[in-house]
N, C-alpha and C positions, 0 to 999 in steps of 0.2 A: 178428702178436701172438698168440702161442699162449697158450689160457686153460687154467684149470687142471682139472676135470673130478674132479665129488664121486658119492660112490653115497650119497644120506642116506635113513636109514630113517624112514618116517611115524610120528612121535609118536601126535599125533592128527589129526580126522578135526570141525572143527566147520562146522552147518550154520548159515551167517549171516543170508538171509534164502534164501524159496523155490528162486531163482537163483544162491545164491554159496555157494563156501564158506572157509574158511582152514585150510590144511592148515601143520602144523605139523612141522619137522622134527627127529631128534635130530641135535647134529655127531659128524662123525666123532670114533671112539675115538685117532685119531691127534693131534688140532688142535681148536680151537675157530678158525669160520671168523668171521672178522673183516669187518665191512660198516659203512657211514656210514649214519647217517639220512637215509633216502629211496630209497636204494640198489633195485637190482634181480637177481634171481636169473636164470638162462636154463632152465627145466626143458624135457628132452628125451624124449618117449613117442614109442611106436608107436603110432602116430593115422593115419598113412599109407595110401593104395591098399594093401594088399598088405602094413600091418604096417611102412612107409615109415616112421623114423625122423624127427620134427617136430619144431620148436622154438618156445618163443616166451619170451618176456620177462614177469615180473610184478615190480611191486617191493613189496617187504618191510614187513607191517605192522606188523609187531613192532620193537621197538625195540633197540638193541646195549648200552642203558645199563639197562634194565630189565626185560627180558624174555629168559629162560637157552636157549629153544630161537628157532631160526628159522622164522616164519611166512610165508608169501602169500597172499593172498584173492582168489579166482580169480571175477569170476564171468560166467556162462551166457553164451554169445553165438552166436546163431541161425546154425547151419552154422558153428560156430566146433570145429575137428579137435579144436585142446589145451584150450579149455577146457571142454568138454563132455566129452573121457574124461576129465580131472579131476574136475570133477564127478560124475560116472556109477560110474568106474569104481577112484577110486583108496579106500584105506582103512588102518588103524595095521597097521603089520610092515610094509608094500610098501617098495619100493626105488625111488626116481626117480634118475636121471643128470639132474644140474646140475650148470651151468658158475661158475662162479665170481662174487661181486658185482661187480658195475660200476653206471656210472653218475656223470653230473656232475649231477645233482638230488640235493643233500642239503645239510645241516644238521650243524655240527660242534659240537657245545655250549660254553659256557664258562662256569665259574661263576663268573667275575668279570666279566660282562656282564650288563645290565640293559637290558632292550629287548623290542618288542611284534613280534611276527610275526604277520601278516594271512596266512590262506591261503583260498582258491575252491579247491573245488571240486564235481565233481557225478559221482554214482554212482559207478562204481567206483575213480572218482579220489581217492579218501579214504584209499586204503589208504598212499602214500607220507605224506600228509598224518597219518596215526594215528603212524607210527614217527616222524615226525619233534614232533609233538605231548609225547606221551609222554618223547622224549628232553628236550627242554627245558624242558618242568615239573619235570621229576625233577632234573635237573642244573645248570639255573641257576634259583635260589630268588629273583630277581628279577627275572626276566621273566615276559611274560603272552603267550598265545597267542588271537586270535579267529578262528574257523574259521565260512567261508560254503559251507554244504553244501546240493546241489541234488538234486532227486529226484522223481521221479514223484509218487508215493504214500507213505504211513508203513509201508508191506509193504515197501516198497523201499529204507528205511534198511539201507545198510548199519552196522553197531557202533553201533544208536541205544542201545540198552543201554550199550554201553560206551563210550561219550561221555556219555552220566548220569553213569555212577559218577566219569570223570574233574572233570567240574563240580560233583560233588561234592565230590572229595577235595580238587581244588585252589580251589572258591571263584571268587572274582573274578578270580584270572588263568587262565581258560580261559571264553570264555565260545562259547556254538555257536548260530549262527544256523541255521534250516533253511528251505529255501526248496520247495514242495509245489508242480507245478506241475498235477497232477490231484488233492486232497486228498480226504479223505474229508468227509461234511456235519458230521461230530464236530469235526474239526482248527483247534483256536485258533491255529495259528503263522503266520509269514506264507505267501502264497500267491504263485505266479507264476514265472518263470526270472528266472536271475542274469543282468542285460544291465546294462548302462551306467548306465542308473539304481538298480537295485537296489541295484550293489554299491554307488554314490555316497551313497546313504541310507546304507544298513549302515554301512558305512565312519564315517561322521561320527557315527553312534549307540557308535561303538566309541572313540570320540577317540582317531582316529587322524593319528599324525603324517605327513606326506607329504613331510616333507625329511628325516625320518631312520626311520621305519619300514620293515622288509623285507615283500617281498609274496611270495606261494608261489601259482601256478598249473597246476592239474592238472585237465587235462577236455575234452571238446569242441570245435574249433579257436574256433566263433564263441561259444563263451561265455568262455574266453581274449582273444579279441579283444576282444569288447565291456568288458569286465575293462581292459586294459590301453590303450584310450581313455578309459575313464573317468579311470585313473591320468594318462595325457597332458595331462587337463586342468588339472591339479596338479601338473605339469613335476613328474612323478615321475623321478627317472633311471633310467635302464637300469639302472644296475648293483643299482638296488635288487628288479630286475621278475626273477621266478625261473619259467622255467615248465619245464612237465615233457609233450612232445609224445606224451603216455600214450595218445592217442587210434589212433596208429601202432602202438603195441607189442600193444594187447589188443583193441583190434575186429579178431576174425580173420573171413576170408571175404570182407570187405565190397569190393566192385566197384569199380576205380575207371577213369576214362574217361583213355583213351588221350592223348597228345599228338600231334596226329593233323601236327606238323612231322616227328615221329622217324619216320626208315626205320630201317630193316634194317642193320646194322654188324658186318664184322669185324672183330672185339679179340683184339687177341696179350696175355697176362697172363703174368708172370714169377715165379714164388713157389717159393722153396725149390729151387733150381736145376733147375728146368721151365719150359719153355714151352707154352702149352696155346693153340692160335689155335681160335676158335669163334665164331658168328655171335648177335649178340644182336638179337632181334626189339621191333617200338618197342613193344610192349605188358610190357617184360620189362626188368630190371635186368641191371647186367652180372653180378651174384651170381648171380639166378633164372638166367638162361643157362647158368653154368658148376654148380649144382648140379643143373638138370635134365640135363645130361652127366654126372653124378657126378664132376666136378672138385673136388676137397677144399679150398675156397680156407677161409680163417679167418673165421668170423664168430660173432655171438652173437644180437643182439637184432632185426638187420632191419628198425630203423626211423629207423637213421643218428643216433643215439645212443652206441654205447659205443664205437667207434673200434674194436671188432676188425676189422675189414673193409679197415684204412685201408691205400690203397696210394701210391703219385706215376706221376702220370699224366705220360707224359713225350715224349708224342707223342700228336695231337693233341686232339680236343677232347671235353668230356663236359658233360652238364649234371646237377646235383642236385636231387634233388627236395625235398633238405630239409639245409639249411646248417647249422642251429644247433648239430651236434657237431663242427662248427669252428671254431677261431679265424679273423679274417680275415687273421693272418701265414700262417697253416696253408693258406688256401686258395689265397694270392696266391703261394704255395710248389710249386702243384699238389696238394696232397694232394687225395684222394678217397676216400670211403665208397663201397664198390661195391655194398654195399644199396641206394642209392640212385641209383646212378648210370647215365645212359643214356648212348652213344654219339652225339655230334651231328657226327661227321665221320668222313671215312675213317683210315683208320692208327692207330687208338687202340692204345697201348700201355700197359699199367699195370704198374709193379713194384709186388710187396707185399716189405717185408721179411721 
């Protein structure tokens, strides 16, 4: 999947709270680049050992139906490459290389639908939640959105400003719950983290439907989880349960413990009439392998998300570390996101197209 590859120059430059900011893009003078509500950009810097060209994924807080430039709101993550030189280092007139939106977490409006969307989330998981917000107050005039936002402290709001003025302008269909799980001794709102019960109260203070409401989650694995047990108890359906596995895409750095079955594997990979045979180590993707070789394989987001990576594995066997940017025809097909993917046998062969 070859993606498309933007130079956009920084608009602006705002500071959101201590730790984040939202950098704002102009489009190119060619195109106005076209993205869904929820969607995600790939911005690429020199963050690297050495000046090492880096990638990583944010998705877009700005909306496509109401707002004229492109935003993302990056914020701080402790030994995190991209978004600390974001942070630190970017400012208006710069130039960033990003890849094109992608993304199956979004919101398509229509102003002839009438209907409540529930979203969770916590900290920086608000930003898919603001675009997708935004669009559907503005473009279906009979829908209502309640938003369960989670956070340290009131320092730690991100857009608490500009979630005022939206419940302002729109009244009774936006309404924003915030949930403080350090608050200050001032803080009348509620207190605590978003778990199973919480959202169960909120939920029923929002009269919310649970056979025909959409639900939006973005945050945390287990505040997702605790989230979508609570819905289970309310034979929510799947198809109604929308999550956004954000916690992959923007905690950079963070450690994760090996799967101590994976040995050591060589993978023959076929892309663009090459073969590139290379040893993937069990602490390493078959991606991380081939770009620590500087093998040019396609990707974008690195958290088994947007399908650039996807190849058919067609000799033997691999295991994922995260399914959900597959259909199960797709996987029962062989496809495979090599972002995510380890070798659990000998002979692994992967074509990409």
């Amino acid at each position: 999947m070859s993606l498309k590859t933007y130079f956009l120059q920084v608009k602006e430059v705002v500071q959101e709270t201590a730790d984040s900011v939202t950098i704002y893009f102009w489009h190119p003078l060619s195109e106005q680049i076209k993205y869904k509500a929820g969607q995600f950009i790939t911005i690429i810097v020199p963050a690297g050992e050495g000046g090492k060209k880096v990638r990583r994924s944010y998705s877009m807080s700005t909306s496509p139906h109401s707002d004229t430039a492109i935003g993302v709101t990056v914020k701080r993550v402790e030994g995190g490459l991209v978004s600390n030189y974001l942070n630190d280092n970017v400012k208006v007139g710069d130039f960033l290389e990003v890849l094109e939106p992608l993304g199956n977490f979004f919101v398509e409006p229509d102003a002839d639908k009438t209907r409540h969307l529930v979203l969770f989330a916590a900290g920086s998981g608000i930003t898919p939640m603001m675009s997708i917000t935004k669009s559907v107050l503005k473009m279906e005039p009979n829908s209502r959105v309640t938003i369960i936002y989670g956070n340290r402290s009131e320092e730690t709001i991100i857009f608490k400003s500009k979630l005022e003025e939206l419940e302002a302008q729109y009244g009774s269909r936006l309404v924003v719950h915030h949930l403080l799980s350090r608050p200050s001794s001032v803080w009348v709102g509620k207190c605590g983290r978003i778990n199973q019960g919480a959202a169960i109260r909120i939920m029923k203070e929002a009269d919310t439907d649970f056979v025909k409401d959409n639900f939006y989650l973005c945050g945390p694995v287990g505040m997702m989880e605790d989230v979508i047990a609570g819905l289970g108890i309310y034979n929510v359906s799947k198809d109604r349960i929308h999550k956004e596995n954000f916690h992959t895409v923007m905690v950079e750095g963070e450690a994760e413990e090996t799967d101590e079955s994976l040995q050591t594997q060589t993978v023959k990979v076929k892309y663009n009439g090459d073969e590139y045979e290379f040893e993937v180590k069990p602490h390493q993707t078959i991606l991380e392998a081939a770009l620590d070789l500087d093998i040019d394989l396609p990707y974008s987001c690195q958290a088994g998300m947007c399908t650039a990576c996807m190849g058919t594995c067609t000799e033997g066997k691999v295991k994922l570390d995260e399914e959900d940017g597959l259909t199960e025809k797709e996987l029962k097909r062989g496809l495979i996101l090599t972002c995510v993917a380890h070798p659990i046998s000998k002979g692994v062969v992967i074509e990409i197209d």
